[in-house]
C-alpha positions as CSV (number, residue, x, y, z in Angstrom):
1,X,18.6,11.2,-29.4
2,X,19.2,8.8,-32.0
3,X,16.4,5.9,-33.0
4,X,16.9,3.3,-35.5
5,X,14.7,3.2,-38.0
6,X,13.9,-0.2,-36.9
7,X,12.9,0.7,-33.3
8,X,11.2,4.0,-34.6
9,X,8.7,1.8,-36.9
10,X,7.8,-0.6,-34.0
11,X,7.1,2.1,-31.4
12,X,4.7,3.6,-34.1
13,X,2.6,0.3,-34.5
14,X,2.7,0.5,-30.5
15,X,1.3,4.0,-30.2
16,X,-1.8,5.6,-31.3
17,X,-2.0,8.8,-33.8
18,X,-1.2,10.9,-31.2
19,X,2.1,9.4,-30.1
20,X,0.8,8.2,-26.9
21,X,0.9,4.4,-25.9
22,X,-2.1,3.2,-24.5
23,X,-1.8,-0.3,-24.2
24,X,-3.2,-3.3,-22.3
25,X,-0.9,-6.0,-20.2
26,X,-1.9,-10.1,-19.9
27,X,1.4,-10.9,-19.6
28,X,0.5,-12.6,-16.3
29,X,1.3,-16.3,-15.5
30,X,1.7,-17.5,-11.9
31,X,-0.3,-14.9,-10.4
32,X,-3.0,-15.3,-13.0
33,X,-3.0,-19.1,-12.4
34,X,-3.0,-18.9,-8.7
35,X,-6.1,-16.2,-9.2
36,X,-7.8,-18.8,-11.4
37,X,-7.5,-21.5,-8.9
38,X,-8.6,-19.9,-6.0
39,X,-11.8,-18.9,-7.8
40,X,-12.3,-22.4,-8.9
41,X,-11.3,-24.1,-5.7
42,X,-8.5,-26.1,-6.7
43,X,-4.8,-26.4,-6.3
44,X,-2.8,-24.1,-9.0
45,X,-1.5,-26.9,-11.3
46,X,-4.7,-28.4,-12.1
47,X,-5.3,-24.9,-13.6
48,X,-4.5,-26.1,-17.3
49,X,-2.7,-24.7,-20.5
50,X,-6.0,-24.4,-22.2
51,X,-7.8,-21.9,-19.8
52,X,-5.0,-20.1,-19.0
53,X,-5.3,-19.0,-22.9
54,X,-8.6,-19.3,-23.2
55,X,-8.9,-16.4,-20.6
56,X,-5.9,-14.5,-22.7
57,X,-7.6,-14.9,-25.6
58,X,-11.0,-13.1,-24.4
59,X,-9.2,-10.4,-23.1
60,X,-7.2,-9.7,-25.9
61,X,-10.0,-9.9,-28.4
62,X,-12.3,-8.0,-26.5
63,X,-10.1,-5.3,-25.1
64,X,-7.5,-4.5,-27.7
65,X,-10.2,-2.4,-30.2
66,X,-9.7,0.2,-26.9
67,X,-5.9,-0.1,-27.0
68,X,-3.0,1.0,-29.0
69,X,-1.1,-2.3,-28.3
70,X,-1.4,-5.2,-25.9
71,X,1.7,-7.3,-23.7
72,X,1.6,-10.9,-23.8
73,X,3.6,-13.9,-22.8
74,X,5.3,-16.4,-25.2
75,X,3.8,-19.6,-22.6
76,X,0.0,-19.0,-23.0
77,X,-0.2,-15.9,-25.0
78,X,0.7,-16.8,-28.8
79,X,-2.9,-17.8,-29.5
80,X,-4.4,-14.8,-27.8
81,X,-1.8,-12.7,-29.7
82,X,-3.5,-13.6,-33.4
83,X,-7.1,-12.5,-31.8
84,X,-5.6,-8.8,-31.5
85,X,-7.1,-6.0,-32.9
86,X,-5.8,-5.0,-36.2
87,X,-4.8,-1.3,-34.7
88,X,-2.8,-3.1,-31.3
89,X,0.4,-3.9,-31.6
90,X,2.6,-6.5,-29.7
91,X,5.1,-6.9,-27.1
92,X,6.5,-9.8,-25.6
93,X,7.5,-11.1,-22.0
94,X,11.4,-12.4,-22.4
95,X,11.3,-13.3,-18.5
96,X,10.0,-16.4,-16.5
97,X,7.2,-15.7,-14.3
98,X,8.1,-14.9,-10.8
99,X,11.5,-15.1,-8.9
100,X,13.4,-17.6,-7.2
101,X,12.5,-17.3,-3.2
102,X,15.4,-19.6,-1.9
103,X,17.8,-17.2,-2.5
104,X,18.1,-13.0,-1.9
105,X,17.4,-10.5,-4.2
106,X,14.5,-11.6,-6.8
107,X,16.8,-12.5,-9.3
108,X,15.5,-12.4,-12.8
109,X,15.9,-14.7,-15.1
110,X,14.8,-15.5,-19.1
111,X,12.6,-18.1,-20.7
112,X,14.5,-21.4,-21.8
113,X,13.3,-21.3,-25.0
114,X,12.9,-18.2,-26.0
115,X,15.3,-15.5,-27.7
116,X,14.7,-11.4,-29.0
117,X,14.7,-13.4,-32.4
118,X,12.2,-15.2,-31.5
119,X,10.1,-12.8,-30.3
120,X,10.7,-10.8,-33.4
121,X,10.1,-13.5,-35.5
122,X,6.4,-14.9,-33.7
123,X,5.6,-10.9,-34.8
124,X,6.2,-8.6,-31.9
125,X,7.0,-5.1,-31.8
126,X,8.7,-5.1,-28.3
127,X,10.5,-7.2,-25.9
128,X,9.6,-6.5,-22.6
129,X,11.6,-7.3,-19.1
130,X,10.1,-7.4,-15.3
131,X,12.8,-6.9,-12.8
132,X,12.2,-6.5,-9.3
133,X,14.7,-3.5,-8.2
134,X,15.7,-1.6,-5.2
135,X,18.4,0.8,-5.2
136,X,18.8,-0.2,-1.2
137,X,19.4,-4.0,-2.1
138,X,23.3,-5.3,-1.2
139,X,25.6,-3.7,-4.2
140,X,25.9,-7.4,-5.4
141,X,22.9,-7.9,-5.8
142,X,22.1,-5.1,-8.1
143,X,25.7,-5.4,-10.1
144,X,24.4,-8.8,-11.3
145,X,20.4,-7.1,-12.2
146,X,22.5,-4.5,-13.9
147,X,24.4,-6.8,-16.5
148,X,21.2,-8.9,-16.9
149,X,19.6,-5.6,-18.3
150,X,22.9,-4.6,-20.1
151,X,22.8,-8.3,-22.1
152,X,19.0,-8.1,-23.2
153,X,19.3,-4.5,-24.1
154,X,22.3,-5.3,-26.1
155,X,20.2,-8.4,-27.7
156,X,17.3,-5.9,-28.6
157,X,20.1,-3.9,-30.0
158,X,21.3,-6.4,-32.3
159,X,17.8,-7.6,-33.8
160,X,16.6,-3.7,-33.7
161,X,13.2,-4.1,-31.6
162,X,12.6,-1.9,-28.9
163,X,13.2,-2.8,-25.1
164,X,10.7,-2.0,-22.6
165,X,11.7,-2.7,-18.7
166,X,9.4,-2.7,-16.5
167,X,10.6,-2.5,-12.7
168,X,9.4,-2.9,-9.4
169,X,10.0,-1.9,-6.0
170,X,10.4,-4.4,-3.3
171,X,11.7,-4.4,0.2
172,X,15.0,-6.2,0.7
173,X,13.7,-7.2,4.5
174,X,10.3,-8.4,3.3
175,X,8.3,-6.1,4.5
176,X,4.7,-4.9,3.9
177,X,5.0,-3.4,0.7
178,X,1.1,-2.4,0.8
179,X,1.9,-0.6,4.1
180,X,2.8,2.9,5.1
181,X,6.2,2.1,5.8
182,X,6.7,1.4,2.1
183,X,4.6,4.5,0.9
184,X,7.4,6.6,2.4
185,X,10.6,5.2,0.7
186,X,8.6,4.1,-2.6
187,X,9.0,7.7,-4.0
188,X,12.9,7.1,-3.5
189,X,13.1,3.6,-4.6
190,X,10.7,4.9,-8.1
191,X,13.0,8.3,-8.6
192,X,16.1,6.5,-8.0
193,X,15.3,3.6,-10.7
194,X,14.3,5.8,-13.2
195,X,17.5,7.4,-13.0
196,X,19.5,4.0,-13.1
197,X,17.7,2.9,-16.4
198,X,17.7,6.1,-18.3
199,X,21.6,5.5,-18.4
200,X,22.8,4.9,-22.3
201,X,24.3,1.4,-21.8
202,X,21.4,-0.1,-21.6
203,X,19.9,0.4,-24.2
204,X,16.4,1.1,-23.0
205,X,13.5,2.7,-25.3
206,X,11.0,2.9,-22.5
207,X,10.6,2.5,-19.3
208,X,7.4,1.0,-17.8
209,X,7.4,2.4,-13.9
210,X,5.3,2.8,-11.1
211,X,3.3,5.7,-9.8
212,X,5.8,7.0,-7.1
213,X,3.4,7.1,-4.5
214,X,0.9,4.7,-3.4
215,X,-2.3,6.7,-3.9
216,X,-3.8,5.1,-0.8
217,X,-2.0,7.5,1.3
218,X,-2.4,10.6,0.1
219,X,-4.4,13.1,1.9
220,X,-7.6,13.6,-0.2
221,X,-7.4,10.7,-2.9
222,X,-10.4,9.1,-3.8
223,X,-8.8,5.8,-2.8
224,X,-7.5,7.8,0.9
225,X,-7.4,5.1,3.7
226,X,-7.4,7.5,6.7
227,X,-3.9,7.4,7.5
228,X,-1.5,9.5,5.6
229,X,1.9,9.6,4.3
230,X,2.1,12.4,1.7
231,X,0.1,15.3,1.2
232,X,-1.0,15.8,-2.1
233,X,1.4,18.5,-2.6
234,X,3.9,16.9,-1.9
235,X,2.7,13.6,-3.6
236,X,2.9,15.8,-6.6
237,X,6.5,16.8,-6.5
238,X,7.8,13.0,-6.0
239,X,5.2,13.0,-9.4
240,X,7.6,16.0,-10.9
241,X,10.7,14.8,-9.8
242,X,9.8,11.4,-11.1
243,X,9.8,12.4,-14.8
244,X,12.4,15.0,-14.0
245,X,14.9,12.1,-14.0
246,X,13.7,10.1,-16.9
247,X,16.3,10.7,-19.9
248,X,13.7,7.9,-21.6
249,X,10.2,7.8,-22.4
250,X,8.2,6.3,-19.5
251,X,4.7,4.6,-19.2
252,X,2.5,3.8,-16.2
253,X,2.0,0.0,-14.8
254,X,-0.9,0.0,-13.0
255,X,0.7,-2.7,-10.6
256,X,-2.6,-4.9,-9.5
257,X,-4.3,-2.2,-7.6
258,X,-7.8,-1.5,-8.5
259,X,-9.1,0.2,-11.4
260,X,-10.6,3.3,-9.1
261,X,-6.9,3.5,-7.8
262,X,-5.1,3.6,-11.1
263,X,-7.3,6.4,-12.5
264,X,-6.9,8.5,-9.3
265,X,-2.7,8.0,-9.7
266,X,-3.3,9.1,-13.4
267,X,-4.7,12.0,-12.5
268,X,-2.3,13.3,-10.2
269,X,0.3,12.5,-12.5
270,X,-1.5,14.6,-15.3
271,X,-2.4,17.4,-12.0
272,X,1.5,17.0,-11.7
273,X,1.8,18.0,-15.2
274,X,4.3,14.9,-16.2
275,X,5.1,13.9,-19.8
276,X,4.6,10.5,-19.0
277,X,3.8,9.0,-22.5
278,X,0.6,6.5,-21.4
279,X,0.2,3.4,-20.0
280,X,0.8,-0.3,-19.6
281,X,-2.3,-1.4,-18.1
282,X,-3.2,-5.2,-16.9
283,X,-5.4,-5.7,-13.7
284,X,-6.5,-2.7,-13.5
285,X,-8.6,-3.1,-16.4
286,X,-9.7,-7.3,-16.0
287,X,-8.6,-8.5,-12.6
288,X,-11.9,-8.4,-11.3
289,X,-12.8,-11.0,-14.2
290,X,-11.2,-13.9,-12.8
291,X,-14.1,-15.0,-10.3
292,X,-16.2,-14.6,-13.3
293,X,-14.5,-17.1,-15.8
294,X,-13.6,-19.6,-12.6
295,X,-17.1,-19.7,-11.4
296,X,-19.4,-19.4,-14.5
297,X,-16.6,-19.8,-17.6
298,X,-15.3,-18.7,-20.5
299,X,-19.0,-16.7,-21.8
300,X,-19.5,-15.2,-18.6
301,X,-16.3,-13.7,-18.9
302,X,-16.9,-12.7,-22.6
303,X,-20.0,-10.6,-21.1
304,X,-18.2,-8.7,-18.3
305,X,-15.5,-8.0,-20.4
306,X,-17.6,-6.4,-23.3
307,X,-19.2,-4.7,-20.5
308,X,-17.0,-3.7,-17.2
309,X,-14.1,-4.5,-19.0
310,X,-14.2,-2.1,-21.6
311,X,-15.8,1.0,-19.2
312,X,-12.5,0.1,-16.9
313,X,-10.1,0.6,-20.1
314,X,-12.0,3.4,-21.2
315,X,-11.3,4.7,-17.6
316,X,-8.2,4.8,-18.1
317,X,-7.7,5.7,-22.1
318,X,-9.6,9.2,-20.4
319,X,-7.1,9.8,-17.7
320,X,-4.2,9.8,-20.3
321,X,-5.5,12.4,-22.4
322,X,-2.7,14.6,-20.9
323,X,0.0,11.6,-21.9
324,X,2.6,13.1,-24.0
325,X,4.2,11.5,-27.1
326,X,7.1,9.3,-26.9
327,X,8.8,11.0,-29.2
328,X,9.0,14.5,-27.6
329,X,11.0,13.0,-24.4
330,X,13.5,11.9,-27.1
331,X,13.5,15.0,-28.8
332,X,12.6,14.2,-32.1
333,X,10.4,16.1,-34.3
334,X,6.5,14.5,-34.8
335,X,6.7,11.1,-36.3
């Protein structure tokens, strides 16, 4: 498959040696603000500017020497994004936080003021897209998610920066996606995404999914809740078919669950034998943080980071050992 040269240098500064990219996510806005206020006891706009990059910062700085890149957003991240690591690289969030509740389907939609030139030009190596996806929604719905992607995909195109899209399952009737009744279909809704996005015309260079299954249900995880929904068997094989699908490179999002969880989904995906090429990792590794800096501030933070912080992100860099290099699901020779 053809890569620009452009797009091939980038995904180098966003990979280690090895090919693999093992990078760290702080992309986070509303929820992180929201997080920070209910530690501190106050309402979510009195959560300020300041700490919301403050925080960023500290996480960057002190987690990015263990990472092969880090995401951030253009809001509150451009500070943090100078306090990187000299071996991480940089993507950028092109979307606004959140989606617009008043009307159906999670629309997404982009940052006023920013453009893919922009991002290229404040010195990131990626643009990065969240899209909340189903392929159950109403055919509408998804026609107009599908030209979004087709018109950023294009705009990466032109300014020759690779395009991550990350997507997420939802269900269209609001139910409990932490539930069982979501385990079951969230191997279809996963499968069936990756094979929407691996399609040429959107011009795509990876794909940031979910684990298919939610490891909380299956038999015999670490993380097993007593009820079950898959074997492991056959949690596996929705692991197998996953990548099966993929015509693009994919990565893992840890998706807010806890650091014990993530590392158990890794290792059935490597158990699975996928060719998933790493991880985009975010609350996995710091989530549990945020009580720290609301209650005792911005040093107490600094110390849990350098300490839990960094054995959580280690965690994880050791359960993508197996990760395979970006490169080889493109077919191209080592780079």
């Amino acid at each position: 498959m053809h890569l620009s040269e452009g797009k091939l240098n980038h995904l180098k500064k966003l990979s280690t040696e090895n090919g693999v990219i093992a990078a760290a996510a702080m992309d986070q806005r509303g929820s992180l603000q929201k997080a920070i206020a209910s530690g501190k006891g106050i309402d979510k706009g009195s959560v300020t500017p300041k700490m919301m990059s403050e925080f960023k910062t500290a996480v960057t700085r002190i987690l990015t020497p263990y990472a092969s890149a880090i995401l951030l957003d253009p809001e509150y991240g451009l500070e943090a994004s100078k306090a990187r690591s000299s071996n991480a690289g940089l993507l950028l969030a092109y979307e606004k936080t959140g989606y617009d509740a008043t009307h159906p389907g999670r629309l997404p939609d982009l940052l006023d003021h920013v453009s893919v030139r922009r991002i290229k030009d404040w010195g990131a190596d990626a643009v990065k897209i969240l899209l909340y996806y189903t392929p159950f929604d109403d055919a509408g719905i998804n026609g107009v998610k599908h030209a979004f992607i087709e018109r950023v995909g294009a705009e990466c195109l032109a300014y020759d920066i690779p395009f991550f899209l990350e997507f997420i399952g939802y269900d269209p009737k609001g139910g409990d996606e932490k539930g069982p009744g979501f385990a079951k279909v969230k191997p279809e809704i996963v499968i069936k995404s990756m094979e929407e996005f691996s399609k040429p015309q959107y011009h795509i260079d990876v794909l940031k999914v979910e684990v298919p299954v939610n490891s909380a249900y299956v038999e015999g995880s670490v993380v097993y809740k007593g009820q079950t929904v898959y074997t492991r068997q056959a949690a596996l094989d929705f692991f197998r078919r996953a990548a099966a699908v993929a015509a693009k490179p994919f990565i893992y999002l840890s998706a807010g669950v806890s650091n014990e969880q993530f590392v158990e989904s890794l290792n059935m995906a490597s158990e699975a034998g996928t060719d998933f090429s790493g991880v985009l990792c975010g609350r996995a590794t710091w989530k549990e943080g945020i009580p720290v800096y609301a209650k005792q501030g911005l040093k107490a933070l600094e110390d849990w980071l350098s300490d839990q912080g960094v054995k959580n992100i280690t965690a994880v860099n050791n359960a993508v050992r197996s990760a395979k290099p970006w490169y080889q699901k493109l077919g191209l020779a080592a780079v």
